[in-house]
N, CA, C and O atoms as a CHARMM CRD file, in Angstrom:
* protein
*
  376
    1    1 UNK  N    256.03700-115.50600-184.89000 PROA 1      0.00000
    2    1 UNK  CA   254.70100-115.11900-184.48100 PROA 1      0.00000
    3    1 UNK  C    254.44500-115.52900-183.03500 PROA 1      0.00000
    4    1 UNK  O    253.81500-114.81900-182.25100 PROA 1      0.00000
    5    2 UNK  N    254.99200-116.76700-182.71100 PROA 2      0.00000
    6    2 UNK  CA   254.85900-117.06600-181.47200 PROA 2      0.00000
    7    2 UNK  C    255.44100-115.79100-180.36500 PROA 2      0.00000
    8    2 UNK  O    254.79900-115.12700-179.55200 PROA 2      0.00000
    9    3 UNK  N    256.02000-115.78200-180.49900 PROA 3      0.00000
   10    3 UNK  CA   257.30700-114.93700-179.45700 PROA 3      0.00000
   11    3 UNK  C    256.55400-113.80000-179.69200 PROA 3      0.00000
   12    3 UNK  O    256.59100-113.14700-178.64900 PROA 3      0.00000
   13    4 UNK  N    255.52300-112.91000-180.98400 PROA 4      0.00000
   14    4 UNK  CA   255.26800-111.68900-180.61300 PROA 4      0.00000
   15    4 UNK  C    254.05500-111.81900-179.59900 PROA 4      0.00000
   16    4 UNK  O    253.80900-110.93000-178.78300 PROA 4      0.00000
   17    5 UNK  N    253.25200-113.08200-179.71400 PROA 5      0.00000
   18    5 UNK  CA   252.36800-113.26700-179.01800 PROA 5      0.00000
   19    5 UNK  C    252.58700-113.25500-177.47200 PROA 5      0.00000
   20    5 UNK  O    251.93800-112.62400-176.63800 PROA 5      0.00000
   21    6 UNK  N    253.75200-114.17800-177.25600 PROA 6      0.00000
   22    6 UNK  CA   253.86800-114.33900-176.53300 PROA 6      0.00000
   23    6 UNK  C    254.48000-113.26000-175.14200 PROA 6      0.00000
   24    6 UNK  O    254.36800-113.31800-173.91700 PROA 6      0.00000
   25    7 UNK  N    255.12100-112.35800-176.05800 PROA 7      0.00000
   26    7 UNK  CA   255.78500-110.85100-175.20800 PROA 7      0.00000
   27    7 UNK  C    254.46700-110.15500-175.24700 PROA 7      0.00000
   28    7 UNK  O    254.55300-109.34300-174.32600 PROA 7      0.00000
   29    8 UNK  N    253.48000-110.04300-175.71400 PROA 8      0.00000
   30    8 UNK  CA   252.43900-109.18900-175.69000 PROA 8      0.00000
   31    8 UNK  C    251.77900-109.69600-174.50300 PROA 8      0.00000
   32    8 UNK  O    251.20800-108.82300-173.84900 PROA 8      0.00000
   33    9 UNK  N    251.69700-111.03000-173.99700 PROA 9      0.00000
   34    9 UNK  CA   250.84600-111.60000-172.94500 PROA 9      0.00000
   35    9 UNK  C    251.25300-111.25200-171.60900 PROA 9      0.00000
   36    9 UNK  O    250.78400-110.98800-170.50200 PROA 9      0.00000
   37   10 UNK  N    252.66700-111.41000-172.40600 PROA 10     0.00000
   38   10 UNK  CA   254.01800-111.19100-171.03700 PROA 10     0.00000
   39   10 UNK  C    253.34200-109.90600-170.02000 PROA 10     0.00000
   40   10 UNK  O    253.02300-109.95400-168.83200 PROA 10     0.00000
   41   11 UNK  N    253.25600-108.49500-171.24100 PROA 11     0.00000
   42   11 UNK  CA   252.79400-107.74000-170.82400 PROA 11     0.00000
   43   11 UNK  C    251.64900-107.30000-170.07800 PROA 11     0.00000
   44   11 UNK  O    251.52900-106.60600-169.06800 PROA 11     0.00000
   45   12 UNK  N    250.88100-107.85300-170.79800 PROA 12     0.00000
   46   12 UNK  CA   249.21000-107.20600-170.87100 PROA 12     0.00000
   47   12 UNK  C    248.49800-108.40500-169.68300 PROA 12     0.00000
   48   12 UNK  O    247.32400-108.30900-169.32600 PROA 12     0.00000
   49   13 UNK  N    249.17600-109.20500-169.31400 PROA 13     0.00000
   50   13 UNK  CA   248.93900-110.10200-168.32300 PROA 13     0.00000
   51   13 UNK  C    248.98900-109.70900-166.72600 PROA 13     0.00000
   52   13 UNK  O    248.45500-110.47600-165.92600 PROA 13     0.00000
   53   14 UNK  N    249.63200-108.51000-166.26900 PROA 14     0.00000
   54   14 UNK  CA   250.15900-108.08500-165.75400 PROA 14     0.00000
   55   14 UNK  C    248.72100-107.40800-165.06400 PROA 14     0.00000
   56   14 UNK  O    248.50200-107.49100-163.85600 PROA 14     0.00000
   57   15 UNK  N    247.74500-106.70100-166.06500 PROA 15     0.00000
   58   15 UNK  CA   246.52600-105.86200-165.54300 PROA 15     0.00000
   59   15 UNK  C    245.23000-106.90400-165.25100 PROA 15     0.00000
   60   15 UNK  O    245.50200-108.10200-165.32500 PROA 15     0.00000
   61   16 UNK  N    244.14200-106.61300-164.99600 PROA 16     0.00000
   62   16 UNK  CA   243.00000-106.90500-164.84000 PROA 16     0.00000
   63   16 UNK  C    242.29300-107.47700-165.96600 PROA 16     0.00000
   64   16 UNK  O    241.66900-108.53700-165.92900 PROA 16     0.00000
   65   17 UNK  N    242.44700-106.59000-167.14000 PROA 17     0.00000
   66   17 UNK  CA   242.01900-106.78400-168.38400 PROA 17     0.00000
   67   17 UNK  C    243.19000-107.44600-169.85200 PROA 17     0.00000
   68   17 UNK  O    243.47200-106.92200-170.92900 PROA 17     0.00000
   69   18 UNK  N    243.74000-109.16500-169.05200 PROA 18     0.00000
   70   18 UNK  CA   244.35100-109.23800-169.73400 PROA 18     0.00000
   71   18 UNK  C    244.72200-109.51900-171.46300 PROA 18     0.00000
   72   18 UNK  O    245.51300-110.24700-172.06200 PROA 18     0.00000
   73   19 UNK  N    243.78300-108.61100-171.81900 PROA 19     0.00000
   74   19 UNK  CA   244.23100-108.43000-173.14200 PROA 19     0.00000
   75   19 UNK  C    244.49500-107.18500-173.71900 PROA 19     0.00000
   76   19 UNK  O    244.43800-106.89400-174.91300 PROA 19     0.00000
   77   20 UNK  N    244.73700-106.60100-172.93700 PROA 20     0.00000
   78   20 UNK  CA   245.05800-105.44500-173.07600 PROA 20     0.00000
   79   20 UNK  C    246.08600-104.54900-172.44600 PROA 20     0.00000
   80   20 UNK  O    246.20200-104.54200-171.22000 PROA 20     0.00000
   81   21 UNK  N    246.91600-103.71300-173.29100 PROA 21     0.00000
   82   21 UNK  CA   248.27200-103.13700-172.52700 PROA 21     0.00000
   83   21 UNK  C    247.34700-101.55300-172.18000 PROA 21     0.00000
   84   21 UNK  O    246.50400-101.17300-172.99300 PROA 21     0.00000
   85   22 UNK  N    247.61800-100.80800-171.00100 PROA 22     0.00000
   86   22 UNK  CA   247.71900 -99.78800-170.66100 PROA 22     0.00000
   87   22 UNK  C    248.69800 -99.00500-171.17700 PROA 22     0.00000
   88   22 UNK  O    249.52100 -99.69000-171.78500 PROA 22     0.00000
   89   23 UNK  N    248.91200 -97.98400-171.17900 PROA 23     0.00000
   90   23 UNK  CA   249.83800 -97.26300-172.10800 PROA 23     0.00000
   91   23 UNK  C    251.17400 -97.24100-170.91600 PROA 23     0.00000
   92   23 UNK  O    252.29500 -97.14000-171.41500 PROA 23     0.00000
   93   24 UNK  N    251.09800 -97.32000-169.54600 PROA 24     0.00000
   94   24 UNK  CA   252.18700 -97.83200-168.53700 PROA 24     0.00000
   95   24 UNK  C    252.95800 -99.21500-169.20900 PROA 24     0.00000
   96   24 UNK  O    254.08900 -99.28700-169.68900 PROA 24     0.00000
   97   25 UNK  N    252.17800-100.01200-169.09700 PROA 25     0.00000
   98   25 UNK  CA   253.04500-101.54800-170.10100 PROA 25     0.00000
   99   25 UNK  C    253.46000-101.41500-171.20900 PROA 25     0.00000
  100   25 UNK  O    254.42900-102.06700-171.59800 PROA 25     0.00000
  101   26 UNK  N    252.64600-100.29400-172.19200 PROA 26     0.00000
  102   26 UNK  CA   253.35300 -99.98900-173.43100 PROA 26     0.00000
  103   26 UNK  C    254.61100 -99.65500-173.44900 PROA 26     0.00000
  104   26 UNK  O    255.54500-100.15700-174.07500 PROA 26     0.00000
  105   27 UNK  N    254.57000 -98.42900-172.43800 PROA 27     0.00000
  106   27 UNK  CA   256.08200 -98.04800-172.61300 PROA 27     0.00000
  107   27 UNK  C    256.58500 -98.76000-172.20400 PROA 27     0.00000
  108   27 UNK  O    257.71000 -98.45400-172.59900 PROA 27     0.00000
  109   28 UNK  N    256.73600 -99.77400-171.52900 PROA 28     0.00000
  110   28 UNK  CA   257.85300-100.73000-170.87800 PROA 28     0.00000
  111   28 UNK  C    258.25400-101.86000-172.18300 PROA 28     0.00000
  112   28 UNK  O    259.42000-102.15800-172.44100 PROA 28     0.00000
  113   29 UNK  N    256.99500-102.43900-172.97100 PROA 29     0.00000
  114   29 UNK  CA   257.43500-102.95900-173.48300 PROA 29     0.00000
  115   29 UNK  C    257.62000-102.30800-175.11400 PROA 29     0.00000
  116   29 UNK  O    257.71400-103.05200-176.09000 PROA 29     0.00000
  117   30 UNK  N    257.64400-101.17400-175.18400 PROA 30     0.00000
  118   30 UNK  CA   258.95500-100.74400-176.69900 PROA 30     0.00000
  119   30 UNK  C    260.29900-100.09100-175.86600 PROA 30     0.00000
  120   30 UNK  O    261.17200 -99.52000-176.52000 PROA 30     0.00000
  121   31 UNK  N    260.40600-100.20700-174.41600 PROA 31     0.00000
  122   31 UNK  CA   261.49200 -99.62300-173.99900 PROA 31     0.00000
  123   31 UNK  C    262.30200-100.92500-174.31400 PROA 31     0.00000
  124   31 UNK  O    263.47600-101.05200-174.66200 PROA 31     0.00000
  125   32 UNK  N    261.14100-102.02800-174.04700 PROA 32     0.00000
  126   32 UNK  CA   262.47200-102.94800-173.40600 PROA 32     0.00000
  127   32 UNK  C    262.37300-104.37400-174.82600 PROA 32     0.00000
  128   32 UNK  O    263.22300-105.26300-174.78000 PROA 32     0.00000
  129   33 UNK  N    261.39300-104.39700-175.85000 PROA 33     0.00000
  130   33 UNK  CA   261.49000-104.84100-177.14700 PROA 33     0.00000
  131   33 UNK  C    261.36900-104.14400-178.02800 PROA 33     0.00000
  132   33 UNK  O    260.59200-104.64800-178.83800 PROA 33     0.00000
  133   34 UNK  N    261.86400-102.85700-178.45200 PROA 34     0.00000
  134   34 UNK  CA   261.38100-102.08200-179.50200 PROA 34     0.00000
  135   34 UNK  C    262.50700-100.73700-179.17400 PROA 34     0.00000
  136   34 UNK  O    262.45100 -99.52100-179.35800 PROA 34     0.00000
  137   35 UNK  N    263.20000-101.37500-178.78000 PROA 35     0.00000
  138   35 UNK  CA   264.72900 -99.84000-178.15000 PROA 35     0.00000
  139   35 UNK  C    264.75600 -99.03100-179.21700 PROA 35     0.00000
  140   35 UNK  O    264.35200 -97.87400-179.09900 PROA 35     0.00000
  141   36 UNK  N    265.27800 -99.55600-180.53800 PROA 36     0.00000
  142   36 UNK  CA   265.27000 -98.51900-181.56400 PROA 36     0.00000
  143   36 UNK  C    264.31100 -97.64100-182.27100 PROA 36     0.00000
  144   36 UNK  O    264.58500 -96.74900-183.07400 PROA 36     0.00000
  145   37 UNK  N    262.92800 -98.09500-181.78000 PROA 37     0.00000
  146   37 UNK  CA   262.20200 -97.46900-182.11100 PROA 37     0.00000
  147   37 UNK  C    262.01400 -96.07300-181.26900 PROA 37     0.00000
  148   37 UNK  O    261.62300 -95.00600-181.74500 PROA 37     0.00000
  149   38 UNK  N    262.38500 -96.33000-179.90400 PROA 38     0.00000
  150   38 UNK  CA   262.23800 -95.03500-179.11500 PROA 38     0.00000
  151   38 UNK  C    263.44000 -94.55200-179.07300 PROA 38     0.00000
  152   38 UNK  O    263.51800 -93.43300-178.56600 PROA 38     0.00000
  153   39 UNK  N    264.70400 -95.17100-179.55100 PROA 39     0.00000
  154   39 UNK  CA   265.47100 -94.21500-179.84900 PROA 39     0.00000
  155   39 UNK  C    265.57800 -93.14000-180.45200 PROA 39     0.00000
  156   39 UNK  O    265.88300 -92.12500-179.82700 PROA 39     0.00000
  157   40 UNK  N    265.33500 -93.11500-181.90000 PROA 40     0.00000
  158   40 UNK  CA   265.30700 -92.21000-182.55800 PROA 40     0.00000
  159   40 UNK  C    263.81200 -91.37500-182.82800 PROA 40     0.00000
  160   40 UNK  O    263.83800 -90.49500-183.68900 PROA 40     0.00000
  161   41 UNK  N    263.00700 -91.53900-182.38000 PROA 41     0.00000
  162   41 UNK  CA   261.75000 -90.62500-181.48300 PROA 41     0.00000
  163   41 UNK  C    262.50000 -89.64600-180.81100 PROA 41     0.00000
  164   41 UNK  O    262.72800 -89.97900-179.64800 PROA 41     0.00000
  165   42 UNK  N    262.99700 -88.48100-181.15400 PROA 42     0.00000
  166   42 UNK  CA   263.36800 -86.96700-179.70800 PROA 42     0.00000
  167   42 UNK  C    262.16700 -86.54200-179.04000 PROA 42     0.00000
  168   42 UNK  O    262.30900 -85.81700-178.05500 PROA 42     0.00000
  169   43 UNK  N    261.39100 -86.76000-179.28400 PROA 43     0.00000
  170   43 UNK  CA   260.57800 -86.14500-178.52100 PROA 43     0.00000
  171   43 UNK  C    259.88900 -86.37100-176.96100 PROA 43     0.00000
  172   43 UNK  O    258.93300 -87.14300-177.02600 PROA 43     0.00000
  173   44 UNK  N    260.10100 -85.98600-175.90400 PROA 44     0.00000
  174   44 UNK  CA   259.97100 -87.18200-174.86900 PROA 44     0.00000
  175   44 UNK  C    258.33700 -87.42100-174.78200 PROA 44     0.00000
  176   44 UNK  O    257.77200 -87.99800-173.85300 PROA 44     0.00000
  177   45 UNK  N    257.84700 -86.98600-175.67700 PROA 45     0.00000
  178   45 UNK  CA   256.19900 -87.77100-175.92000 PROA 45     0.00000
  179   45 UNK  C    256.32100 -88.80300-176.72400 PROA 45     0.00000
  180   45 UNK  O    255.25800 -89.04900-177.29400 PROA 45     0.00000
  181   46 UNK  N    256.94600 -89.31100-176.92400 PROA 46     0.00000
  182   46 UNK  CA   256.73500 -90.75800-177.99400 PROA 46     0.00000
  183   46 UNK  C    255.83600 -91.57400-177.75400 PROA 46     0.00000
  184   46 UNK  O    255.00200 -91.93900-178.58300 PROA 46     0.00000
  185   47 UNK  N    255.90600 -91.95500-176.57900 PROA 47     0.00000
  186   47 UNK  CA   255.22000 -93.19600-176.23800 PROA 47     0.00000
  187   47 UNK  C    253.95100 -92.80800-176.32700 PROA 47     0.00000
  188   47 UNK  O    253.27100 -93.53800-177.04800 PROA 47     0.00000
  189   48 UNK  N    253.41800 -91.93500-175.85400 PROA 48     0.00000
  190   48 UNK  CA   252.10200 -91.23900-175.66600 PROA 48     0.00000
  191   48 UNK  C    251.62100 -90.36800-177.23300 PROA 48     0.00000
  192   48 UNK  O    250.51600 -89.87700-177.46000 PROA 48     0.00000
  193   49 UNK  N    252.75900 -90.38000-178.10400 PROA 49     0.00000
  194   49 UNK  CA   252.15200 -90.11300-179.64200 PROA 49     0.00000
  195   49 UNK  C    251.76700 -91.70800-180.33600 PROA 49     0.00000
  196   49 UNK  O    250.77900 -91.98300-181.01700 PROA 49     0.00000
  197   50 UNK  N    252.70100 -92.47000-179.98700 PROA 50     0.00000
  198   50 UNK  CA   252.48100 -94.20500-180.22200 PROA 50     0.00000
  199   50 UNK  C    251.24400 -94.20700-179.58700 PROA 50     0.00000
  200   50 UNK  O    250.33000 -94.13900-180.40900 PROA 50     0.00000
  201   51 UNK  N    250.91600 -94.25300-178.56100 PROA 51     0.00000
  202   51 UNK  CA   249.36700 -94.84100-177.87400 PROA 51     0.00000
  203   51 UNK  C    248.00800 -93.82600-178.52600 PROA 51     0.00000
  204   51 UNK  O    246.84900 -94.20000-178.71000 PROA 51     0.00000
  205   52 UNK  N    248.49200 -92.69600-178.74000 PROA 52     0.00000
  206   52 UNK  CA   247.08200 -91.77400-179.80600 PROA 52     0.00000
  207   52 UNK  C    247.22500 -92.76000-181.04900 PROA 52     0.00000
  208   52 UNK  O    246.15900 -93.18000-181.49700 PROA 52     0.00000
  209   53 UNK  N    248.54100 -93.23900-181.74300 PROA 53     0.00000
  210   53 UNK  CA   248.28400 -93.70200-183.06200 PROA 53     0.00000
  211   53 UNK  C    248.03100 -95.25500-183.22600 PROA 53     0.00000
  212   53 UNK  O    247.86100 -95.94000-184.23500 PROA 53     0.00000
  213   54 UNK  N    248.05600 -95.47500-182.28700 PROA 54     0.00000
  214   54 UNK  CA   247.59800 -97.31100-182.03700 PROA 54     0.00000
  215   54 UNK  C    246.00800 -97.29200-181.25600 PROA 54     0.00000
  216   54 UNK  O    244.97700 -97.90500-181.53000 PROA 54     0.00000
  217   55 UNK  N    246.20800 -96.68800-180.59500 PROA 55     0.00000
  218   55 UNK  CA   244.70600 -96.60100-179.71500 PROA 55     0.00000
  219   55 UNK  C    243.73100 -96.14000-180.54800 PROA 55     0.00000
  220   55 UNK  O    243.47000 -94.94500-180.69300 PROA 55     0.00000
  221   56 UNK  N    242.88300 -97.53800-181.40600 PROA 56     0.00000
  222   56 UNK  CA   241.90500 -96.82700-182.72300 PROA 56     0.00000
  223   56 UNK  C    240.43000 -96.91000-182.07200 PROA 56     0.00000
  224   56 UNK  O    239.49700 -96.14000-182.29600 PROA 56     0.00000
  225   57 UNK  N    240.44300 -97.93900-181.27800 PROA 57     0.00000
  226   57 UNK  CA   238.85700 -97.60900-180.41300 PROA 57     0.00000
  227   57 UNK  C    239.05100 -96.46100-179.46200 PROA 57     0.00000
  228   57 UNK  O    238.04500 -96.32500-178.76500 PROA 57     0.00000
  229   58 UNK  N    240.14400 -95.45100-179.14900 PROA 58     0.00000
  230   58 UNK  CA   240.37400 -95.09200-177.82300 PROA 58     0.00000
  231   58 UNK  C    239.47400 -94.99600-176.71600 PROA 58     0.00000
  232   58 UNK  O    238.60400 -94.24400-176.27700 PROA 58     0.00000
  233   59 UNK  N    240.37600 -96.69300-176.29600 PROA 59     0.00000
  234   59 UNK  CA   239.80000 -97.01500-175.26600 PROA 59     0.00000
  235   59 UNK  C    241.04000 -96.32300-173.72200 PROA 59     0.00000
  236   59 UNK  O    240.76200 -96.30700-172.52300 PROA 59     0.00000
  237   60 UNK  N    242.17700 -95.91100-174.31400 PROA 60     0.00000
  238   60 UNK  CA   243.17300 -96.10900-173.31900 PROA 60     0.00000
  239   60 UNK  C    244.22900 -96.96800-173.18800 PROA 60     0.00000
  240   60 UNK  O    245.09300 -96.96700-172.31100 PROA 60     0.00000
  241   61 UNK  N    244.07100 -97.85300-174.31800 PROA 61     0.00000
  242   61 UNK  CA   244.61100 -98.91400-174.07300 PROA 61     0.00000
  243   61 UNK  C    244.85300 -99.46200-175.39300 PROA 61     0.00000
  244   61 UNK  O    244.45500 -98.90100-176.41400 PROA 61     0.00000
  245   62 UNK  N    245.78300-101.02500-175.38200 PROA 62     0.00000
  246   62 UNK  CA   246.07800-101.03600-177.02100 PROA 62     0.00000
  247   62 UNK  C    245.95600-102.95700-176.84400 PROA 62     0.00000
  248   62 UNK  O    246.48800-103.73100-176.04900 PROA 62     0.00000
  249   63 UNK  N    245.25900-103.11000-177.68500 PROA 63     0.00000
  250   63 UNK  CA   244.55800-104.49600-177.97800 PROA 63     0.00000
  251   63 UNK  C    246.03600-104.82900-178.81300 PROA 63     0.00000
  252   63 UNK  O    246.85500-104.04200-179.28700 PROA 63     0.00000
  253   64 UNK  N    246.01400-106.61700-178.78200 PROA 64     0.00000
  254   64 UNK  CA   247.19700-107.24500-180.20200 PROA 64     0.00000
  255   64 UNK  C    246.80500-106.60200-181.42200 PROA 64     0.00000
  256   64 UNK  O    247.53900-106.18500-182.31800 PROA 64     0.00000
  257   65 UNK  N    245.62000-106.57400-181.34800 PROA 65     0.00000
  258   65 UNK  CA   245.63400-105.97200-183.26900 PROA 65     0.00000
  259   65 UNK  C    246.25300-104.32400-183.53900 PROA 65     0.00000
  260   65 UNK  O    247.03100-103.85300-184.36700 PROA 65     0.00000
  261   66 UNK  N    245.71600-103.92700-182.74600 PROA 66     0.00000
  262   66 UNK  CA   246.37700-102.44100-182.59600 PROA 66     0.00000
  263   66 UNK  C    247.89600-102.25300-182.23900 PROA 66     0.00000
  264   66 UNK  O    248.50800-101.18500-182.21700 PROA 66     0.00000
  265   67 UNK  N    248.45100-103.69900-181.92200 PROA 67     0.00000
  266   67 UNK  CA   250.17600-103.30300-181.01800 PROA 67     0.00000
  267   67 UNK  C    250.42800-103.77600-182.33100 PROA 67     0.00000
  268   67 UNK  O    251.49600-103.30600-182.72300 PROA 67     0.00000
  269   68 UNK  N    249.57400-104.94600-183.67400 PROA 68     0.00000
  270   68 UNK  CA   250.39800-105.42600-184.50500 PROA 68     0.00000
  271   68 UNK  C    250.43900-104.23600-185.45600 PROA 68     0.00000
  272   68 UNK  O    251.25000-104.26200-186.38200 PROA 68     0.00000
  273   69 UNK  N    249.78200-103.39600-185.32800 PROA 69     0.00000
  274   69 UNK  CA   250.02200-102.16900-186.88000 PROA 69     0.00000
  275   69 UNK  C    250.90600-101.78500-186.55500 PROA 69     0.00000
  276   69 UNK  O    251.68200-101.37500-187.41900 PROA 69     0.00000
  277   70 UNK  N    251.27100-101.70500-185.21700 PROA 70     0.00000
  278   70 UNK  CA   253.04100-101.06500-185.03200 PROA 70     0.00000
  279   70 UNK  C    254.21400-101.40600-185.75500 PROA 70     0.00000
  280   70 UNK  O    254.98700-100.71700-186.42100 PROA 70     0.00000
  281   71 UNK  N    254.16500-103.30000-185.33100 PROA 71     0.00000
  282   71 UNK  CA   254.80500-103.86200-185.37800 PROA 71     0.00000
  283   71 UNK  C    255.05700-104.39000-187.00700 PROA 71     0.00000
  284   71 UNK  O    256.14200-104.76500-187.45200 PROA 71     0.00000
  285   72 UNK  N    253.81700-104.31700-187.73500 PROA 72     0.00000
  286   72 UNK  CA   253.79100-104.31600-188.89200 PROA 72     0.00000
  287   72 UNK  C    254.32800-103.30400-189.90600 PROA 72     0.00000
  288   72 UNK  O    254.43000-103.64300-191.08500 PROA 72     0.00000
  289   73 UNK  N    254.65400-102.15500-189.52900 PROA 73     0.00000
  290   73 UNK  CA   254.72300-100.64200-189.61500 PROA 73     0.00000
  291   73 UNK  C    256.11600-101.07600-189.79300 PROA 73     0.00000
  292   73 UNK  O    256.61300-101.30800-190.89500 PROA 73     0.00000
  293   74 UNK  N    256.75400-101.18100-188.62100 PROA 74     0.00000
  294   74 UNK  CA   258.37500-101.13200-188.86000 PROA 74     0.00000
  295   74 UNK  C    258.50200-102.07800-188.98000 PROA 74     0.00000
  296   74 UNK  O    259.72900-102.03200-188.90300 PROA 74     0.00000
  297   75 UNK  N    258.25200-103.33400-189.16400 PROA 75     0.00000
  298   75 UNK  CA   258.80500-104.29400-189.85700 PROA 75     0.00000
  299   75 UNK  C    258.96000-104.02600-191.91900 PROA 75     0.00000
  300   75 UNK  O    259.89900-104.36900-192.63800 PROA 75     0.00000
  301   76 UNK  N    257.64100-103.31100-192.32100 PROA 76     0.00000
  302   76 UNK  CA   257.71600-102.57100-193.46900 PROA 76     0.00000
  303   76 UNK  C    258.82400-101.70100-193.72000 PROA 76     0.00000
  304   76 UNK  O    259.47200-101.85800-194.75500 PROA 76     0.00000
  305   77 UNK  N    259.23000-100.48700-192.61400 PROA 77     0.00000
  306   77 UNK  CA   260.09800 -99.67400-192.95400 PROA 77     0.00000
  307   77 UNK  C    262.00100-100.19700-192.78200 PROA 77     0.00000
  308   77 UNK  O    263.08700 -99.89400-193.27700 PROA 77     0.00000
  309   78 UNK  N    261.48700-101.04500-191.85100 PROA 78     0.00000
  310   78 UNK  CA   262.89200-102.14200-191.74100 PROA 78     0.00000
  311   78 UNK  C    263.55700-102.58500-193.42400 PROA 78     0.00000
  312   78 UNK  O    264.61500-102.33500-194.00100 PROA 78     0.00000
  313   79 UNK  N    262.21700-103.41200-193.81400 PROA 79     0.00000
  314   79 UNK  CA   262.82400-104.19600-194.75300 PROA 79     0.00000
  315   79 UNK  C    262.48100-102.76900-196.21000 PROA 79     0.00000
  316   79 UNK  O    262.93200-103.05300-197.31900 PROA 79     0.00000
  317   80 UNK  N    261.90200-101.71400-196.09600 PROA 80     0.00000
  318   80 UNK  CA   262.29500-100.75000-197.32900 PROA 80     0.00000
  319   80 UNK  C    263.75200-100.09200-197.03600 PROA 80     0.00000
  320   80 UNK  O    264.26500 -99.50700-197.99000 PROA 80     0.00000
  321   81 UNK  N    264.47700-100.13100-195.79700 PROA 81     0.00000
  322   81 UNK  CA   265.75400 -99.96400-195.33500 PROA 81     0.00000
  323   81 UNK  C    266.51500-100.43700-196.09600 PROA 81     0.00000
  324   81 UNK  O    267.20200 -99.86800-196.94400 PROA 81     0.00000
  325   82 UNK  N    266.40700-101.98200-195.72700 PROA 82     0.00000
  326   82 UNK  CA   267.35900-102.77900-196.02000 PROA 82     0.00000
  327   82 UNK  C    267.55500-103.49300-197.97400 PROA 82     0.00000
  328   82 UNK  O    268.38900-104.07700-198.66600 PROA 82     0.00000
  329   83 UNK  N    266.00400-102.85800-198.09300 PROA 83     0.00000
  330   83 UNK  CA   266.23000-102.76600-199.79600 PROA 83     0.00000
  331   83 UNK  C    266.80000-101.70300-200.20400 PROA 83     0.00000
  332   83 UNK  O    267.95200-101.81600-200.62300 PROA 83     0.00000
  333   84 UNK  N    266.30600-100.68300-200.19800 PROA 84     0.00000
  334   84 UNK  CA   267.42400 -99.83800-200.97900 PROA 84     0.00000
  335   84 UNK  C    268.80500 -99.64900-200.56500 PROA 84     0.00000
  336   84 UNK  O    269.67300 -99.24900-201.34100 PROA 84     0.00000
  337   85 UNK  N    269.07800-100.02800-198.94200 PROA 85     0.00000
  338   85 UNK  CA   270.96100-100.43700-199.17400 PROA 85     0.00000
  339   85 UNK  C    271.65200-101.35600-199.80000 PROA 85     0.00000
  340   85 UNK  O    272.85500-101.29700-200.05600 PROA 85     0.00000
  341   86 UNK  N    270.51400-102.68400-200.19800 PROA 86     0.00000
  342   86 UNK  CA   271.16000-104.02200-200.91600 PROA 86     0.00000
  343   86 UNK  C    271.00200-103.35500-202.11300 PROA 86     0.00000
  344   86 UNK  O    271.86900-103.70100-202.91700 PROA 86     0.00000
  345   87 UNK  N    269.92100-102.20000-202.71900 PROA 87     0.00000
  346   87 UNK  CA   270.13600-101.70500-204.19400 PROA 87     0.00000
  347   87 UNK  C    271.56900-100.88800-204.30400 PROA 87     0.00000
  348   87 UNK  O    272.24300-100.89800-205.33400 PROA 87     0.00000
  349   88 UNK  N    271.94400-100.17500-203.09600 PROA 88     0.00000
  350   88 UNK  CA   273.00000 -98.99600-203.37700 PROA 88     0.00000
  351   88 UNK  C    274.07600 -99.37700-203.37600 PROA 88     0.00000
  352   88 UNK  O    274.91500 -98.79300-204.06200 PROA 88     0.00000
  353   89 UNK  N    274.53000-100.87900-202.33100 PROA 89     0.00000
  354   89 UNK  CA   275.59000-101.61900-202.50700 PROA 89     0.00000
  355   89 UNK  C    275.85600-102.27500-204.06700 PROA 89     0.00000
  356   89 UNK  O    276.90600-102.36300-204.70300 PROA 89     0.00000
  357   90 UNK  N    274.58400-102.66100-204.38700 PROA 90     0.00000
  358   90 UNK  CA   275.24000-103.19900-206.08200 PROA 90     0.00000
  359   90 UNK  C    275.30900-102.29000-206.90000 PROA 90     0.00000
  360   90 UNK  O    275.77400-102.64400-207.98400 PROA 90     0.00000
  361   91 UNK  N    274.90800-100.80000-206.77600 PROA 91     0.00000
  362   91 UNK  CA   275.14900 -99.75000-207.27500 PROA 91     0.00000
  363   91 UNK  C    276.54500 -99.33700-207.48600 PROA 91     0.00000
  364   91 UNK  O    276.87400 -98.79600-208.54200 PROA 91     0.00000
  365   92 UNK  N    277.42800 -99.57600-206.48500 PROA 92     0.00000
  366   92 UNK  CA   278.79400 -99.13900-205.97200 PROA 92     0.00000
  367   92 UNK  C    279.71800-100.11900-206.23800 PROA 92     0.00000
  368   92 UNK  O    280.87400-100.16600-205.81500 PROA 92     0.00000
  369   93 UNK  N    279.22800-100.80400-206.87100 PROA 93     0.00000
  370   93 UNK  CA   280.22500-102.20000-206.61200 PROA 93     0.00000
  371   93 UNK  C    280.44000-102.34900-208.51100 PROA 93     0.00000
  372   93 UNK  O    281.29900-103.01700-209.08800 PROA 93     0.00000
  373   94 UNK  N    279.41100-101.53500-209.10700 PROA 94     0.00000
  374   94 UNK  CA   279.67500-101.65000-210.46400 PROA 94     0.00000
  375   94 UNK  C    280.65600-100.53800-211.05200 PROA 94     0.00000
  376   94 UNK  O    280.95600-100.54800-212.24600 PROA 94     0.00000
């Protein structure tokens, strides 16, 4: 928890309004903590479909609570990943 806090400050420290990322810092920081997530995004709007779906006051911008539904998001789809391969491996193994 520390460390997500702490890369979010990293960022959003950077503007005027530091609690808040501009959608410029956004993309920098899922380019540069969140690679796989914009990997497999084709579309070269990602970042800017991420900032419509995080930006819930649209203000322009994306508050910690709004960067954590992201982060909460794929941390969910991470670990439904990694369950049904630990189910399919003991599947195969019988």
């Amino acid at each position: 928890m520390d460390r997500t806090i702490e890369v979010f400050y990293k960022y959003s420290g950077e503007e005027a309004d530091k609690t808040k990322l501009p959608k410029d810092k956004l993309s920098k920081l899922l380019e540069k903590k969140l690679k796989n997530f914009l990997k497999y995004r084709k579309d070269s709007e990602a970042v800017a479909h991420t900032m419509r779906d995080l930006d819930v006051n649209c203000d322009e911008q994306v508050d910690f609570k709004e960067l954590m539904r992201l982060v909460t998001a794929i941390t969910i789809t991470y670990n439904d990943f990694f369950d049904d391969y630990r189910k399919n491996q003991g599947k195969q193994e019988k």
